[in-house]
Biotite code that builds the C-alpha atoms (Angstrom):
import biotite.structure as struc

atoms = struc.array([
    struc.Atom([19.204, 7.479, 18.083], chain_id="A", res_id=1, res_name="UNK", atom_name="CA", element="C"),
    struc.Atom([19.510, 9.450, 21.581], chain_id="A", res_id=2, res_name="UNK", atom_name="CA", element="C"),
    struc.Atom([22.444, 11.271, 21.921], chain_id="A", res_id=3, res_name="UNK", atom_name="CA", element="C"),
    struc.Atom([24.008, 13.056, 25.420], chain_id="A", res_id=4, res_name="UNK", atom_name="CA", element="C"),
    struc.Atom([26.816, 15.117, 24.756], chain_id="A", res_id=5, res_name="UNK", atom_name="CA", element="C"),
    struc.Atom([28.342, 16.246, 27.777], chain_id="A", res_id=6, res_name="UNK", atom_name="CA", element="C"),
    struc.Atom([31.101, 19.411, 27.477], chain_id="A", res_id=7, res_name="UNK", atom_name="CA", element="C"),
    struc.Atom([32.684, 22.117, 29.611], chain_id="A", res_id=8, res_name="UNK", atom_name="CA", element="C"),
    struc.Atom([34.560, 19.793, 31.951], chain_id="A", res_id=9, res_name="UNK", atom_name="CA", element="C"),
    struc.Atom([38.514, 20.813, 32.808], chain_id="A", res_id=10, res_name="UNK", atom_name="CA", element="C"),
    struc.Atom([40.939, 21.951, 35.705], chain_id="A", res_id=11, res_name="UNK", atom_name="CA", element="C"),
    struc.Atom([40.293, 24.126, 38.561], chain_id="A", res_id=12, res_name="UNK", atom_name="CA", element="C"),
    struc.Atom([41.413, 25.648, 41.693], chain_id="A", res_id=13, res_name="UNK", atom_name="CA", element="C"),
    struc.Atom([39.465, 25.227, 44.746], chain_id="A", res_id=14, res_name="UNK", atom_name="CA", element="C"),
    struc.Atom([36.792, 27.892, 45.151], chain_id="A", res_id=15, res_name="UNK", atom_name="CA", element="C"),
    struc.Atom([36.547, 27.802, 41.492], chain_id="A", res_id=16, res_name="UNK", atom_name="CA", element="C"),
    struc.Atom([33.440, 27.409, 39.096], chain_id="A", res_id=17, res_name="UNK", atom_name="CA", element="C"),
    struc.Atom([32.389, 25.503, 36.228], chain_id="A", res_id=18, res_name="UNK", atom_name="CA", element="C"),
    struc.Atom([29.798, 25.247, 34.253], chain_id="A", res_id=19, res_name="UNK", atom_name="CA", element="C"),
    struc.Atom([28.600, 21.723, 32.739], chain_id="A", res_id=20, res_name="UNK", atom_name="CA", element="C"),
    struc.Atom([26.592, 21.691, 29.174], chain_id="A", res_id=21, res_name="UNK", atom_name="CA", element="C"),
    struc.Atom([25.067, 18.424, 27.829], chain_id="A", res_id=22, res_name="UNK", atom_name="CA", element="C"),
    struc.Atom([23.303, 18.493, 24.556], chain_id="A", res_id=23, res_name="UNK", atom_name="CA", element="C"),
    struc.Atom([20.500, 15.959, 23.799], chain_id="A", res_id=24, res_name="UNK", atom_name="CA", element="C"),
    struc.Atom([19.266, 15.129, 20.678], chain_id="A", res_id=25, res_name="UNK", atom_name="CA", element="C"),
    struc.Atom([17.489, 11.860, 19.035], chain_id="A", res_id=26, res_name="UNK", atom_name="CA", element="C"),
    struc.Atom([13.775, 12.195, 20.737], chain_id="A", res_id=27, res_name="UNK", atom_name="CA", element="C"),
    struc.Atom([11.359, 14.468, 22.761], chain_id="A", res_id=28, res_name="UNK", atom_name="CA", element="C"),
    struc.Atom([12.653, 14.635, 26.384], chain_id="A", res_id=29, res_name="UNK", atom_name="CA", element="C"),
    struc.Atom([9.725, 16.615, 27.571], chain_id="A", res_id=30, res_name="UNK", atom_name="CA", element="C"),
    struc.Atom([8.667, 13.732, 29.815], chain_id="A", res_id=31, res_name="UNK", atom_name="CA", element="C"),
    struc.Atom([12.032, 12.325, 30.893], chain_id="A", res_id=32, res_name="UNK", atom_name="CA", element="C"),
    struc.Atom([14.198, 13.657, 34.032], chain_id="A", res_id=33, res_name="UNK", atom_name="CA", element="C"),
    struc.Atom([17.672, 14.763, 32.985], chain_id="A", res_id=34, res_name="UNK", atom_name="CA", element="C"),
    struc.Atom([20.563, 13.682, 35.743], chain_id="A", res_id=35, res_name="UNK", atom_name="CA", element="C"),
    struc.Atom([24.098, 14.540, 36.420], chain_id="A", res_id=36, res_name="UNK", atom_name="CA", element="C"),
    struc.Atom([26.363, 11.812, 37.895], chain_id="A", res_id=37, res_name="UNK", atom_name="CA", element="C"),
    struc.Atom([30.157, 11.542, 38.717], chain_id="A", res_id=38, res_name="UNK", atom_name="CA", element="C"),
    struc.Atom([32.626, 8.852, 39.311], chain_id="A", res_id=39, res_name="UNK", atom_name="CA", element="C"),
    struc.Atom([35.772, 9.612, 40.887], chain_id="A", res_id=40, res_name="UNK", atom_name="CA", element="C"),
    struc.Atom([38.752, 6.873, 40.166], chain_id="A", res_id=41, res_name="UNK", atom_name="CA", element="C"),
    struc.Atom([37.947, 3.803, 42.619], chain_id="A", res_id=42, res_name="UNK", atom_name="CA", element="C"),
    struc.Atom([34.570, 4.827, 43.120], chain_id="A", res_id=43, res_name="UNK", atom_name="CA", element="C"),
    struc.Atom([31.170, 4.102, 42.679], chain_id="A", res_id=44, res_name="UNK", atom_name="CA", element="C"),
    struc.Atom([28.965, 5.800, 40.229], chain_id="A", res_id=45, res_name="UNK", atom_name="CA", element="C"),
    struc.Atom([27.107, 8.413, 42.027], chain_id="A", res_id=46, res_name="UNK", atom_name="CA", element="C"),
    struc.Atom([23.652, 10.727, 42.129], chain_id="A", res_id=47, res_name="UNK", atom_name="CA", element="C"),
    struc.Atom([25.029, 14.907, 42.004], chain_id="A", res_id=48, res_name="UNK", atom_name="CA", element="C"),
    struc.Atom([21.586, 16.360, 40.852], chain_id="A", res_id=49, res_name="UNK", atom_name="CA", element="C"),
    struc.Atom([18.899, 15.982, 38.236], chain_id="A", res_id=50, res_name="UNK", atom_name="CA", element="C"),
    struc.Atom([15.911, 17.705, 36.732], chain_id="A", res_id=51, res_name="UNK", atom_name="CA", element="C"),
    struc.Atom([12.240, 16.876, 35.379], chain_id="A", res_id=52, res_name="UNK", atom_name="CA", element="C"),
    struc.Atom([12.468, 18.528, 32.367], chain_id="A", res_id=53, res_name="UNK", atom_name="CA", element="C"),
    struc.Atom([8.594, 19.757, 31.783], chain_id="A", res_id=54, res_name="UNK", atom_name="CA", element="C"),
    struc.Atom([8.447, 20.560, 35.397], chain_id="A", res_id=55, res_name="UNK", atom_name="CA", element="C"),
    struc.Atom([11.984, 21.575, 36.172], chain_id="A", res_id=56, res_name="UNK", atom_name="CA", element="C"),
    struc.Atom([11.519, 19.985, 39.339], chain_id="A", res_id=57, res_name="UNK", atom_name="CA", element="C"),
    struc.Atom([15.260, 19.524, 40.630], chain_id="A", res_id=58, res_name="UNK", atom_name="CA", element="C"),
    struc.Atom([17.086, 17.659, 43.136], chain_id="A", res_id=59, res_name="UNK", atom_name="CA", element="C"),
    struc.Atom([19.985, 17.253, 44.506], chain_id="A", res_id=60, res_name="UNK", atom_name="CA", element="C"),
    struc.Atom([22.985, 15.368, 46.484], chain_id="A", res_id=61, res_name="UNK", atom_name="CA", element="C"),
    struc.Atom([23.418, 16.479, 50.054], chain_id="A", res_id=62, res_name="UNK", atom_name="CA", element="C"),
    struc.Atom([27.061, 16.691, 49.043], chain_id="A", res_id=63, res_name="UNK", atom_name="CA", element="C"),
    struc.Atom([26.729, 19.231, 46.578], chain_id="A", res_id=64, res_name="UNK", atom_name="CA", element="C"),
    struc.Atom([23.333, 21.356, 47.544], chain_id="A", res_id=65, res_name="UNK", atom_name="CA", element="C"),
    struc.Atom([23.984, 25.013, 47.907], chain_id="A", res_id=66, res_name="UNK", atom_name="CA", element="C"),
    struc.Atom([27.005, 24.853, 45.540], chain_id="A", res_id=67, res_name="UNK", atom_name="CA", element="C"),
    struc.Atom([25.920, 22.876, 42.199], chain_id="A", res_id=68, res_name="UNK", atom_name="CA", element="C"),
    struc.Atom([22.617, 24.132, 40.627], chain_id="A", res_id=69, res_name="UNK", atom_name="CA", element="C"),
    struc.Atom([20.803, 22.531, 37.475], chain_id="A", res_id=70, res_name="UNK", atom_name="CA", element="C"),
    struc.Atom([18.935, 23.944, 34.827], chain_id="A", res_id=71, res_name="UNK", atom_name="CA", element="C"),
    struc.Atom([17.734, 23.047, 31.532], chain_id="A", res_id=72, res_name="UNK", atom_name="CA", element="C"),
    struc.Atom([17.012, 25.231, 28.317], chain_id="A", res_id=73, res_name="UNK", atom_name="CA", element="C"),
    struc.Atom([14.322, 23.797, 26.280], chain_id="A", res_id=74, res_name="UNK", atom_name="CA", element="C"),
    struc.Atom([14.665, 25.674, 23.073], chain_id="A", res_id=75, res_name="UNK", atom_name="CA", element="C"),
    struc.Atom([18.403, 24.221, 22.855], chain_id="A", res_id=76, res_name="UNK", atom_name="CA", element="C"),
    struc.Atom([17.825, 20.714, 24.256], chain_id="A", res_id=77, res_name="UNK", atom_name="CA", element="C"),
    struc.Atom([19.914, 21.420, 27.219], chain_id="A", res_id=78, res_name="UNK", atom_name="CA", element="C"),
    struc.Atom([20.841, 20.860, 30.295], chain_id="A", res_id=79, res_name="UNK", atom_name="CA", element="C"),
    struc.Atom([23.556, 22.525, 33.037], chain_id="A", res_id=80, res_name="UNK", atom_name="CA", element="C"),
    struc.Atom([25.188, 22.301, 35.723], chain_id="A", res_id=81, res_name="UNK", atom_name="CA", element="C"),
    struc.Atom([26.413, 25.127, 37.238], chain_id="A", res_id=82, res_name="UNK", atom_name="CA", element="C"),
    struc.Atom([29.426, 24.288, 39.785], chain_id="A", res_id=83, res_name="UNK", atom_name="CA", element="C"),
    struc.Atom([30.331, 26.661, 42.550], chain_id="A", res_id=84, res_name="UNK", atom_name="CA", element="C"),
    struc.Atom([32.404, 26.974, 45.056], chain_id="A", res_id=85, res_name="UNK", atom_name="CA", element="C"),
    struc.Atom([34.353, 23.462, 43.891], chain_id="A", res_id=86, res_name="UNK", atom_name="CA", element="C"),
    struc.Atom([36.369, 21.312, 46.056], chain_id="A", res_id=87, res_name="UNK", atom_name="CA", element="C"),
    struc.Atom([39.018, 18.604, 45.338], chain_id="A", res_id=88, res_name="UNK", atom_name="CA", element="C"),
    struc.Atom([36.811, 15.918, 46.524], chain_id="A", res_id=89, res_name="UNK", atom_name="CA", element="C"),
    struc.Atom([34.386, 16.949, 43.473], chain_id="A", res_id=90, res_name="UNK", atom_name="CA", element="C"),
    struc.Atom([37.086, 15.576, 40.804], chain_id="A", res_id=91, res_name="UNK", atom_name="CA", element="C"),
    struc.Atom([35.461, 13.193, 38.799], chain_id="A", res_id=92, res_name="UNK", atom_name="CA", element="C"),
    struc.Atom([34.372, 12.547, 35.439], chain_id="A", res_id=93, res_name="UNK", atom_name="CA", element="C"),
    struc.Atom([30.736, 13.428, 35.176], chain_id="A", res_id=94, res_name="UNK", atom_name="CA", element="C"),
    struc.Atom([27.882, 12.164, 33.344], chain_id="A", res_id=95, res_name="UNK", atom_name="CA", element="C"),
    struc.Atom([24.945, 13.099, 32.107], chain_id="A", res_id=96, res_name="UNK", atom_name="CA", element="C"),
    struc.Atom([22.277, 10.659, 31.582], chain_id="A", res_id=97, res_name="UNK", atom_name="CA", element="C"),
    struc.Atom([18.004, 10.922, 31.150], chain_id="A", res_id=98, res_name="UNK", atom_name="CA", element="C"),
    struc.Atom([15.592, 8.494, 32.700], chain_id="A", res_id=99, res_name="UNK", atom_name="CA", element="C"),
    struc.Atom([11.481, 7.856, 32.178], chain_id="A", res_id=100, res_name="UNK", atom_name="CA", element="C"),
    struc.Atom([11.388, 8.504, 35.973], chain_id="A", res_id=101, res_name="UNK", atom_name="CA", element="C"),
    struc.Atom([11.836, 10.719, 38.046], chain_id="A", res_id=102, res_name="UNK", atom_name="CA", element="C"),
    struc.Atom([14.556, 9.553, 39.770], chain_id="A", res_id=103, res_name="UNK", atom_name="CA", element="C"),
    struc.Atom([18.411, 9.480, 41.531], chain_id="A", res_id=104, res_name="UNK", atom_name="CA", element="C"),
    struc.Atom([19.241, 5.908, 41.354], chain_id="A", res_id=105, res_name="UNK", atom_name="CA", element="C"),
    struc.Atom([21.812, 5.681, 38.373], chain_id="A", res_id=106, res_name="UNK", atom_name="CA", element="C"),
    struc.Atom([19.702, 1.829, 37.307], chain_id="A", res_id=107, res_name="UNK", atom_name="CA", element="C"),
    struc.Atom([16.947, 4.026, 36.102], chain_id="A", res_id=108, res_name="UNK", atom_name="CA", element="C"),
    struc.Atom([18.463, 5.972, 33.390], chain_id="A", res_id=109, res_name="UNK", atom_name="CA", element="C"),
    struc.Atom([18.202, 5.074, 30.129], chain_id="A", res_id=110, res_name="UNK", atom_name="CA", element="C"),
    struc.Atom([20.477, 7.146, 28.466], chain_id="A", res_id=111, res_name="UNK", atom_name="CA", element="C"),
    struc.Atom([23.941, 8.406, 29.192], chain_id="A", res_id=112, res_name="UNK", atom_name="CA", element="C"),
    struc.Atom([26.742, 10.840, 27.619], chain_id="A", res_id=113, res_name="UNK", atom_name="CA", element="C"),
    struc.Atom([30.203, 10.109, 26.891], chain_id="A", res_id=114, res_name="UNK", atom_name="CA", element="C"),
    struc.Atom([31.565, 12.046, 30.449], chain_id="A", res_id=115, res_name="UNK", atom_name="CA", element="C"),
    struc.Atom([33.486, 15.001, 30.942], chain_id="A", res_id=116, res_name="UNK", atom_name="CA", element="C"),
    struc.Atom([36.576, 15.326, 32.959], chain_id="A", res_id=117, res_name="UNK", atom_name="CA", element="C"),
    struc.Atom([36.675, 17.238, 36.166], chain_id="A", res_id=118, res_name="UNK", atom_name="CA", element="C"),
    struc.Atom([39.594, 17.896, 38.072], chain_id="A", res_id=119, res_name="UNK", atom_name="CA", element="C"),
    struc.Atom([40.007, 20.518, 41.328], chain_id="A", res_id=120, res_name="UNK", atom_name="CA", element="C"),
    struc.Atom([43.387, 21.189, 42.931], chain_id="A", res_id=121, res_name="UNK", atom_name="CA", element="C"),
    struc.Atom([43.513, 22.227, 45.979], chain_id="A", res_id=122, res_name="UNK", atom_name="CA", element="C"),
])
């Protein structure tokens, strides 16, 4: 059974950082892309950055490029997300979720975590 276990979420200040763990277990991911998503409260669903994880090919949201960076550790089954430089409008709960594809659309994951809680103040 696949498992995404998102952690490291929590409160704070603008300028502030935060990194974003997710721990995958139940199969081999070595062909699937690993995303991060966030919803804020009234909201759609949407795309922050994701990663092939054989190639470690990344991409990423115009909204958060240059501050958010994602990585992946293979001998742990793990993938980050390294916040920087965080603004309120980046409060959301975020997701992590793996897909077949290689792919930002949030329809083409197959898998998603639980969510994490992410709140700036200003």
């Amino acid at each position: 059974q696949v498992q995404l276990v998102e952690s490291g979420g929590g409160l704070v200040q603008a300028g502030g950082s935060l990194r974003l763990s997710c721990a995958a277990s139940g199969r081999t991911f070595g062909d699937y892309t690993m995303g991060w998503f966030r919803q804020a409260p009234g909201k759609e669903r949407e795309f922050a950055a994701a990663i092939n994880w054989s190639s470690g090919r990344t991409v990423y949201a115009d909204s958060v490029k240059g501050r958010f960076t994602i990585s992946r550790d293979n001998a742990k089954n793990t993938v980050y997300l390294q916040m920087n430089s965080l603004k309120p409008e980046d409060t959301a709960v975020y997701y992590c979720a793996a897909s077949i594809s290689y792919i930002v659309s949030a329809a083409g994951y197959n898998y998603w975590g639980q969510g994490t809680q992410v709140t700036v103040s200003s």
